[in-house]
MARMIVEX-672947 format. One record per residue (C-alpha): residue in three letters; y, x, z. Coordinates in nm, 2 decimals. Layout:
N
(rec "Ala",(Y,X,Z))
...
# end
This chain:
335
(rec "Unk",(-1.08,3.31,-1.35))
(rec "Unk",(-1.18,3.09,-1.68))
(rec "Unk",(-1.39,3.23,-1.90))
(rec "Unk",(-1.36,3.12,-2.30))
(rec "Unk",(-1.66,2.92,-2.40))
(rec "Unk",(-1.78,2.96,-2.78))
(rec "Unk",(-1.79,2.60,-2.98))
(rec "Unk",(-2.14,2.56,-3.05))
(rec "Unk",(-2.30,2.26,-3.30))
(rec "Unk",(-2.36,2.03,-2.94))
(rec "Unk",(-2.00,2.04,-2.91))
(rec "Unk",(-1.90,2.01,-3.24))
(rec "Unk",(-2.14,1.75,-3.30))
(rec "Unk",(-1.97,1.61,-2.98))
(rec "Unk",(-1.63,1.55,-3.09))
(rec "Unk",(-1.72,1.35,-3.39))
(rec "Unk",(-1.92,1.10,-3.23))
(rec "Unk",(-1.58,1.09,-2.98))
(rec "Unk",(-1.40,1.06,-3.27))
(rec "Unk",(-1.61,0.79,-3.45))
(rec "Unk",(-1.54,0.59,-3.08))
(rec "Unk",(-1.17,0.63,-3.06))
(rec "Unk",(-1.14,0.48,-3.42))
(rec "Unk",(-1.34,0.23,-3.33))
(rec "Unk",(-1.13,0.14,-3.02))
(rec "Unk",(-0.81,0.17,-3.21))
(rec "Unk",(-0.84,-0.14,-3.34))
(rec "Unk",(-0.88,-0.26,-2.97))
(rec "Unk",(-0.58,-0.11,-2.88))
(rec "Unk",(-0.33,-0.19,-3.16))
(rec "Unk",(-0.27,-0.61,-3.04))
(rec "Unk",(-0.21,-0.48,-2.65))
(rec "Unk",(0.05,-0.21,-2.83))
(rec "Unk",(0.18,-0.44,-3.05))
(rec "Unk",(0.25,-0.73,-2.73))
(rec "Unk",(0.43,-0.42,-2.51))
(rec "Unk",(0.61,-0.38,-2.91))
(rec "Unk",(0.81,-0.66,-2.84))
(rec "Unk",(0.90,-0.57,-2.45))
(rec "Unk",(1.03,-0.23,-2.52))
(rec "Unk",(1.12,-0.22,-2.87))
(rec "Unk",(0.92,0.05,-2.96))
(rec "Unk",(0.88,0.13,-3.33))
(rec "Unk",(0.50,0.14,-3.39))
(rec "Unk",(0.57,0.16,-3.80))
(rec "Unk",(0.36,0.46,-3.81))
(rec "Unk",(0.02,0.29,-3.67))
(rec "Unk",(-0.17,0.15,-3.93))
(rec "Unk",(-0.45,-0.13,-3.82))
(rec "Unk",(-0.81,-0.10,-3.90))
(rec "Unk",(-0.81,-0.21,-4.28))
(rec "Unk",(-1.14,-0.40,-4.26))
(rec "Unk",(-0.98,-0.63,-4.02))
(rec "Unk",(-0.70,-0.68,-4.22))
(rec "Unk",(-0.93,-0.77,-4.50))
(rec "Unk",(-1.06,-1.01,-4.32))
(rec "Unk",(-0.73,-1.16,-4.22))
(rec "Unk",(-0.75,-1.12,-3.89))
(rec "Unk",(-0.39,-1.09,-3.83))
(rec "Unk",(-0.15,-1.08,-3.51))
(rec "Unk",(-0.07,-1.43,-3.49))
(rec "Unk",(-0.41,-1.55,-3.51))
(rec "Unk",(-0.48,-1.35,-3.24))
(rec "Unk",(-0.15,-1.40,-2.99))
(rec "Unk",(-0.30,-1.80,-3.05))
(rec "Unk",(-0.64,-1.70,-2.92))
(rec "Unk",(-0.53,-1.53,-2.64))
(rec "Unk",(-0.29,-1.82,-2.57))
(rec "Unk",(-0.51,-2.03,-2.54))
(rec "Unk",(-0.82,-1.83,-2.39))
(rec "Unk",(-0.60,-1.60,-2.13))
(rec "Unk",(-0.85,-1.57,-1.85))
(rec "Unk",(-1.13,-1.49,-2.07))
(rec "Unk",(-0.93,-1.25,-2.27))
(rec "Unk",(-0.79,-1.07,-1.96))
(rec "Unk",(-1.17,-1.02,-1.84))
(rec "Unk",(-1.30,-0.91,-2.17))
(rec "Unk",(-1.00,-0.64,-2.21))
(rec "Unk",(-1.06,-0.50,-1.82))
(rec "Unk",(-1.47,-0.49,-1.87))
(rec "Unk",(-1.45,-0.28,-2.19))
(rec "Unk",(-1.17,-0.07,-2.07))
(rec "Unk",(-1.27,0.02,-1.75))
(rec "Unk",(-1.67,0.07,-1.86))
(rec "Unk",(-1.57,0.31,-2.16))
(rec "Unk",(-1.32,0.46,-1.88))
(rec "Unk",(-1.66,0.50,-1.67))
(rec "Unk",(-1.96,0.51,-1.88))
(rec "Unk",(-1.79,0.75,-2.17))
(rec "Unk",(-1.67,1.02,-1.96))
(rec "Unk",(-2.02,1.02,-1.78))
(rec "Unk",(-2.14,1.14,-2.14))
(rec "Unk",(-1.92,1.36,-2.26))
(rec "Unk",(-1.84,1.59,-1.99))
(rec "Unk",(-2.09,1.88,-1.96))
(rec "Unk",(-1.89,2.16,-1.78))
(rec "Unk",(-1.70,2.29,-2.04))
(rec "Unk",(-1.33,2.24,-2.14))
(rec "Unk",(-1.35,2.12,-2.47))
(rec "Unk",(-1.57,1.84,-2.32))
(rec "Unk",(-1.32,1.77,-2.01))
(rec "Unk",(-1.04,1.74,-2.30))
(rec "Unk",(-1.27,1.49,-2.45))
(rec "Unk",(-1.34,1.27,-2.16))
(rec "Unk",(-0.97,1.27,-2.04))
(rec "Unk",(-0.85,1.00,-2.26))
(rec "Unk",(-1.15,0.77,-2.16))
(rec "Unk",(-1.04,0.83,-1.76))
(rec "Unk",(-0.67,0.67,-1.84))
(rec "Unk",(-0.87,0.35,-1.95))
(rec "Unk",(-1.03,0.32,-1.65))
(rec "Unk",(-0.77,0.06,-1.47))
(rec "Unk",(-0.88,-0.19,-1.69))
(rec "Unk",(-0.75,-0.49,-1.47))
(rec "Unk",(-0.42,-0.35,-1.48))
(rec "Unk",(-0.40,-0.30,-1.85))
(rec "Unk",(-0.54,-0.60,-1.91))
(rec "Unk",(-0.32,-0.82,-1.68))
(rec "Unk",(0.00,-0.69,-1.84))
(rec "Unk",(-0.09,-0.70,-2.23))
(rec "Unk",(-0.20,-1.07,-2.20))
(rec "Unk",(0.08,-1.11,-2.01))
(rec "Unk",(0.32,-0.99,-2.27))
(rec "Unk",(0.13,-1.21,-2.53))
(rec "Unk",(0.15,-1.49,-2.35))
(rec "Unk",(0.46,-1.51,-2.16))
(rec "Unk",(0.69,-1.22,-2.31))
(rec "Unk",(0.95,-1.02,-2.12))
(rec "Unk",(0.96,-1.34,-1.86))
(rec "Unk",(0.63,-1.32,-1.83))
(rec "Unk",(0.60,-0.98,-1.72))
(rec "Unk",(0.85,-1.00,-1.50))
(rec "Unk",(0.72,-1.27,-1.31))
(rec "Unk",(0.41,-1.05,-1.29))
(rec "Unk",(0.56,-0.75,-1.17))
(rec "Unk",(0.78,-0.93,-0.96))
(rec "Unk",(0.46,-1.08,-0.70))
(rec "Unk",(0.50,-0.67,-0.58))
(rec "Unk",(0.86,-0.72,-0.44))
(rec "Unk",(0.72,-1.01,-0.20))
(rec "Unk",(0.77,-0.82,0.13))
(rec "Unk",(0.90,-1.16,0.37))
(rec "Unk",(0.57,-1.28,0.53))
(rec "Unk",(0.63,-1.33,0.87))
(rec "Unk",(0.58,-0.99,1.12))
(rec "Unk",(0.25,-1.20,1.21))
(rec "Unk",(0.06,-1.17,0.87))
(rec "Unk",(0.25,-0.82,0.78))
(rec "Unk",(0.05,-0.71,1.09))
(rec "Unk",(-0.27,-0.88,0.97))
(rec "Unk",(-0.20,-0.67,0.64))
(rec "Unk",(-0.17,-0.37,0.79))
(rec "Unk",(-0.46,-0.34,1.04))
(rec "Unk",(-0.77,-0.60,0.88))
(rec "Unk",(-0.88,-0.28,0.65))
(rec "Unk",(-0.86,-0.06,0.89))
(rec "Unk",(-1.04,-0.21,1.13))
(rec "Unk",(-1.34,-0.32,0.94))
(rec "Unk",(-1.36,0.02,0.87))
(rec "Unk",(-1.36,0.21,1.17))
(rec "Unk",(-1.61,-0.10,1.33))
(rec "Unk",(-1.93,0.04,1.14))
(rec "Unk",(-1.87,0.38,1.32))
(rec "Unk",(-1.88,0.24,1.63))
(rec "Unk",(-2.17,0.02,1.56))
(rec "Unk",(-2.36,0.31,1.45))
(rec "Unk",(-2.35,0.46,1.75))
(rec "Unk",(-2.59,0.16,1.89))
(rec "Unk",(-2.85,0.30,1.61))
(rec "Unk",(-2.76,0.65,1.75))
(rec "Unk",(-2.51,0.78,1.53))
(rec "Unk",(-2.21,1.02,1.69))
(rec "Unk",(-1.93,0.90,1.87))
(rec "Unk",(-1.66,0.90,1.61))
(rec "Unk",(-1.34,0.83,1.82))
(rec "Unk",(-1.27,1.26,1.85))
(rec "Unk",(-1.32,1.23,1.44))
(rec "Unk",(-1.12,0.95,1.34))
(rec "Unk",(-0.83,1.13,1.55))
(rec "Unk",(-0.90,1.48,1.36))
(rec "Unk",(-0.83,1.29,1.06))
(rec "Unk",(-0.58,1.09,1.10))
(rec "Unk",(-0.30,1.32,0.85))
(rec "Unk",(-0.57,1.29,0.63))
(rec "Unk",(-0.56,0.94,0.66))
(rec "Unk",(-0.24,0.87,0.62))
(rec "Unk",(-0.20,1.06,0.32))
(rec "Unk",(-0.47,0.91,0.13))
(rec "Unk",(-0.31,0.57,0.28))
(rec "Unk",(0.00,0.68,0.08))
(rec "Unk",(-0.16,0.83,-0.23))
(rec "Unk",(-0.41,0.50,-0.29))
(rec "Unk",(-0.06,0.28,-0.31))
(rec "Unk",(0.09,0.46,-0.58))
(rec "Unk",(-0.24,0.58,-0.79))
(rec "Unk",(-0.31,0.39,-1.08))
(rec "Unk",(-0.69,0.49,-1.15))
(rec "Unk",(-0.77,0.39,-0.74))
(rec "Unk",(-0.90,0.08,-0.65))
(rec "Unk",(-0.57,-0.09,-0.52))
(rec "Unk",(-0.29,0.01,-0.79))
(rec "Unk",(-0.57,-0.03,-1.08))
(rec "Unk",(-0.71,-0.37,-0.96))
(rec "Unk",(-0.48,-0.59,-0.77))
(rec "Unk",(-0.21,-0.66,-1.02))
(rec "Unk",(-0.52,-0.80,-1.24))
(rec "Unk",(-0.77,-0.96,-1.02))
(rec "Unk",(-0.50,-1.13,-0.76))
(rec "Unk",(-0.17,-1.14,-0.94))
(rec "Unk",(-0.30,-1.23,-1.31))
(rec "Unk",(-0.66,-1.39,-1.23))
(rec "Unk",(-0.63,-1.58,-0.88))
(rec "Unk",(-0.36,-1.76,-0.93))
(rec "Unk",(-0.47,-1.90,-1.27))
(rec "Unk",(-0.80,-2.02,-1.11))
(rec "Unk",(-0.67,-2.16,-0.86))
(rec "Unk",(-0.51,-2.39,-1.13))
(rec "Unk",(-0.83,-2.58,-1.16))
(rec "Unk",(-1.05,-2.50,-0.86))
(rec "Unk",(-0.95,-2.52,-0.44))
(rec "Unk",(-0.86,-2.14,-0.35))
(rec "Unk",(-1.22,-2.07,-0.20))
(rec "Unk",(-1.41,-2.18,-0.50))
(rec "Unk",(-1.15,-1.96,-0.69))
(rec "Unk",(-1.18,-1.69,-0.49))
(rec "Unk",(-1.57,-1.70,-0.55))
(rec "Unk",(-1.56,-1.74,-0.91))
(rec "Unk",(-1.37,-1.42,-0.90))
(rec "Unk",(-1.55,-1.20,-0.67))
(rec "Unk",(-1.87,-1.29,-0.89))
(rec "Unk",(-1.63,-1.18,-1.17))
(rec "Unk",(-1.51,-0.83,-0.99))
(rec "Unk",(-1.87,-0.82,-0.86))
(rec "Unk",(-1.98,-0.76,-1.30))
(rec "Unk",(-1.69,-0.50,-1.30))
(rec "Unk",(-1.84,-0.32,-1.11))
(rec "Unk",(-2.22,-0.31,-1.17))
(rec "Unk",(-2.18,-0.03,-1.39))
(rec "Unk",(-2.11,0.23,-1.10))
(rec "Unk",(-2.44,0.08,-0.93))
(rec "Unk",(-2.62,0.18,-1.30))
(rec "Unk",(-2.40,0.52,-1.25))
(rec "Unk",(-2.57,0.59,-0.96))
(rec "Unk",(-2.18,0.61,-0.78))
(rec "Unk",(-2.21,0.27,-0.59))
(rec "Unk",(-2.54,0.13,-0.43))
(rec "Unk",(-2.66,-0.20,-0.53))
(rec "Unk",(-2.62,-0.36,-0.16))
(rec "Unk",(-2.29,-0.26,-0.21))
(rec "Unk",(-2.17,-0.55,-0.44))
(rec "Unk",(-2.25,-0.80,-0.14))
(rec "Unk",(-1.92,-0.66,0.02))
(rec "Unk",(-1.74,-0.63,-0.28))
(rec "Unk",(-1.76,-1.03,-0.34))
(rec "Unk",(-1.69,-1.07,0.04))
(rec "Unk",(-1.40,-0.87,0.04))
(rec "Unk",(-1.30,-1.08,-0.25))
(rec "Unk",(-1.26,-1.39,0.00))
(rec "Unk",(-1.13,-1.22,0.21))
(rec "Unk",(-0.81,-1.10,0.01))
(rec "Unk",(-0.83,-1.44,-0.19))
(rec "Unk",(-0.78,-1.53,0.18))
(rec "Unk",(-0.45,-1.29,0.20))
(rec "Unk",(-0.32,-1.37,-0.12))
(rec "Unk",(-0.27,-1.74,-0.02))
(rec "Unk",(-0.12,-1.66,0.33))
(rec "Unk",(0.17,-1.41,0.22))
(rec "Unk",(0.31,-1.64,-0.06))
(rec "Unk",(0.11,-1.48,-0.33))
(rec "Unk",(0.23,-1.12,-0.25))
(rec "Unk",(0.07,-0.87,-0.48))
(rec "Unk",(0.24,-0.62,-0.29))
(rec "Unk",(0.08,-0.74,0.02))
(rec "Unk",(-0.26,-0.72,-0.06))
(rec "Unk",(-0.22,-0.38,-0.25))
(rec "Unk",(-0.08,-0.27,0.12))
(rec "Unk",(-0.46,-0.41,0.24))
(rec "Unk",(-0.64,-0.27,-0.01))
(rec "Unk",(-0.49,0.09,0.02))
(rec "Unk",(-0.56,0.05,0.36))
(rec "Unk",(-0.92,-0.01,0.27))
(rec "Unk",(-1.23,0.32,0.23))
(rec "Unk",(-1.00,0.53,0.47))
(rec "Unk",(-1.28,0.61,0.69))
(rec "Unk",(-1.52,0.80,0.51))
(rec "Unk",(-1.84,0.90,0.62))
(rec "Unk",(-1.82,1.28,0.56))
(rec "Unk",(-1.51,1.32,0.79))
(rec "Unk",(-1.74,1.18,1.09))
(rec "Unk",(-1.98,1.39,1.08))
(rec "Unk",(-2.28,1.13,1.03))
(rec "Unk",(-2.64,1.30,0.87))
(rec "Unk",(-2.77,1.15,0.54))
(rec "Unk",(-2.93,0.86,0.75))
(rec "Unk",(-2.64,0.77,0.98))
(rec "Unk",(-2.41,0.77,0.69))
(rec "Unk",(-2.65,0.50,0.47))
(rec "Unk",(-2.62,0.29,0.77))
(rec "Unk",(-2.25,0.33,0.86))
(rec "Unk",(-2.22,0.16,0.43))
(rec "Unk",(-2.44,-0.08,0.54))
(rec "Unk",(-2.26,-0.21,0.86))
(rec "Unk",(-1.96,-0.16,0.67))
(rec "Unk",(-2.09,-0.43,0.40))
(rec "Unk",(-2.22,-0.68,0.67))
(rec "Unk",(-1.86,-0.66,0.80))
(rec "Unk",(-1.67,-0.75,0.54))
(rec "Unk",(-1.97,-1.03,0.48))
(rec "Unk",(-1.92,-1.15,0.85))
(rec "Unk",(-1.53,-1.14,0.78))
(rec "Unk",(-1.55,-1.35,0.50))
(rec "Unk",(-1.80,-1.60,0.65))
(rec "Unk",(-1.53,-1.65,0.96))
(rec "Unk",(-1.22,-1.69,0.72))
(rec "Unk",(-1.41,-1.98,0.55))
(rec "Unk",(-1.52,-2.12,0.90))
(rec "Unk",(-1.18,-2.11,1.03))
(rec "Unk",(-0.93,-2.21,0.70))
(rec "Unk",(-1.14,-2.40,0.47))
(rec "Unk",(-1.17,-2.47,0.16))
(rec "Unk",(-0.79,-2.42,0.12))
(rec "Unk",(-0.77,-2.09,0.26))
(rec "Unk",(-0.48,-2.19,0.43))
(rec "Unk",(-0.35,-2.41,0.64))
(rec "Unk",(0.01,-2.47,0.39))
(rec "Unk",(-0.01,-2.65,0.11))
(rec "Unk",(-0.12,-2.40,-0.21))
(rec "Unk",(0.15,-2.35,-0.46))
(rec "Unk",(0.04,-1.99,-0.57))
(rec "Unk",(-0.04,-2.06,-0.89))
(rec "Unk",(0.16,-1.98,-1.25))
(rec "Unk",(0.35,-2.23,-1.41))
(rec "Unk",(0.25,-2.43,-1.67))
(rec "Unk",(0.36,-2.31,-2.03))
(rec "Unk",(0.66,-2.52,-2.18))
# end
């Protein structure tokens, strides 16, 4: 049963500084709501913009002009600041009590920075067309039964290996666990595909459907690929300073990078395909295998010296290329 907590001058004291940060951030928001604007045709009449940048003159156009012509940078810039206000923010605010929760809540929803960010540039740049050929990379389901399979099973795999490699170092026999689990499995396998402030939903729409494919424009899919897992690798420091994510970590987060980059340019540039992978991806946790505070440190580390060794064997075996097909996964040039 809740109990009513008095307002005392911390709180108070709290939702003005949370204030002074959301009308800071409005001014943020208002070009990204102004680009959907157009899409929808939604009246925004009653949203005024920050009137120290319209002194300034900082005005729409100017800024649909930078963002045409810096769209990778500005796509980066827009998922770093969401995302770390959507992780950093609600760190500080909450402190147990409602009125705090109510506060952090709005910071949470910024959290799939990539996701946000990969549709408003989207709509500056390209308009309704432009969206659409976005959105569209998630109804790419003809791959061949051969990669489909490859889709379906590389996550999972990777993930159960550590718990069997533990077991060299001692660690349990996990086979009697991973079968307990399985409905639980499944259902977070099901939930991660649909949840936009998970991993999968929140980031592949940005970093592969939006990012990839305009790096690729200028560098061979591998050296694109890298750029951009050192990219995701700087999204995600801040849950290594958060104490959420250790630092050893990050090493598997740019390998699994190649790896998907890897994906991406074997199912014809199908977002939907490596969403699939990626929900498919962190089902085996180490709390459901019974594994001591020892045996579960090393099952994360095994776990990240998989997805290394995986990379290091897709760049052995396709090259530079990724692929053995010629690449066309790339956007088309502006007219």
């Amino acid at each position: 049963m809740d109990h009513a907590v008095p307002m005392r001058g911390a709180d108070l004291s709290l939702m003005l500084r949370t204030g002074r940060v959301l009308v800071n951030f409005h001014s943020l928001c208002t070009e990204g709501y102004a680009a959907l604007h157009q899409l929808v045709d939604i009246n925004f009449c009653g949203w005024a913009v920050n009137s120290e940048c319209c002194s300034r003159g900082t005005d729409m156009a100017s800024i649909r002009r930078l963002i045409s012509r810096y769209p990778l940078i500005a796509f980066f810039a827009i998922a770093y600041i969401l995302t770390w206000l959507g992780w950093i923010l609600p760190e500080r605010i909450y402190a147990g009590t409602l009125l705090s929760g109510a506060l952090a809540l709005p910071f949470l929803l910024m959290v799939p920075g990539p996701l946000y960010a990969a549709l408003i540039v989207t709509a500056i740049t390209g308009g309704k067309p432009g969206v659409g050929a976005l959105l569209k990379k998630f109804t790419i389901w003809r791959v061949g039964w051969g990669w489909f399979a490859v889709v379906l099973i590389i996550a999972p795999v990777i993930g159960v290996t550590p718990a069997y490699l533990n077991m060299v170092f001692g660690g349990p026999n996990p086979t009697a666990a991973l079968i307990a689990s399985m409905p639980t499995i499944l259902m977070m396998f099901a939930i991660r595909l649909v949840n936009p402030l998970d991993g999968p939903m929140q980031e592949e729409l940005g970093w592969r459907g939006f990012a990839l494919p305009r790096l690729q424009e200028r560098h061979l899919p591998l050296v694109a690929s890298a750029i951009l897992g050192v990219l995701v690798v700087i999204w995600h420091v801040p849950l290594v300073l958060l104490d959420m994510l250790p630092a050893y970590a990050l090493f598997g987060t740019f390998a699994f990078t190649i790896v998907f980059g890897w994906l991406f340019n074997n199912t014809k540039g199908s977002v939907l395909m490596t969403l699939i992978a990626h929900a498919a991806d962190g089902l085996v946790i180490t709390g459901n295998l019974g594994l001591n505070a020892i045996d579960s440190e090393r099952h994360i580390m095994l776990l990240v010296a998989t997805w290394c060794v995986t990379a290091l064997v897709v760049v052995i075996l396709y090259g530079p290329t990724l692929t053995r097909k010629p690449n066309t996964h790339v956007p088309p040039k502006p007219t």
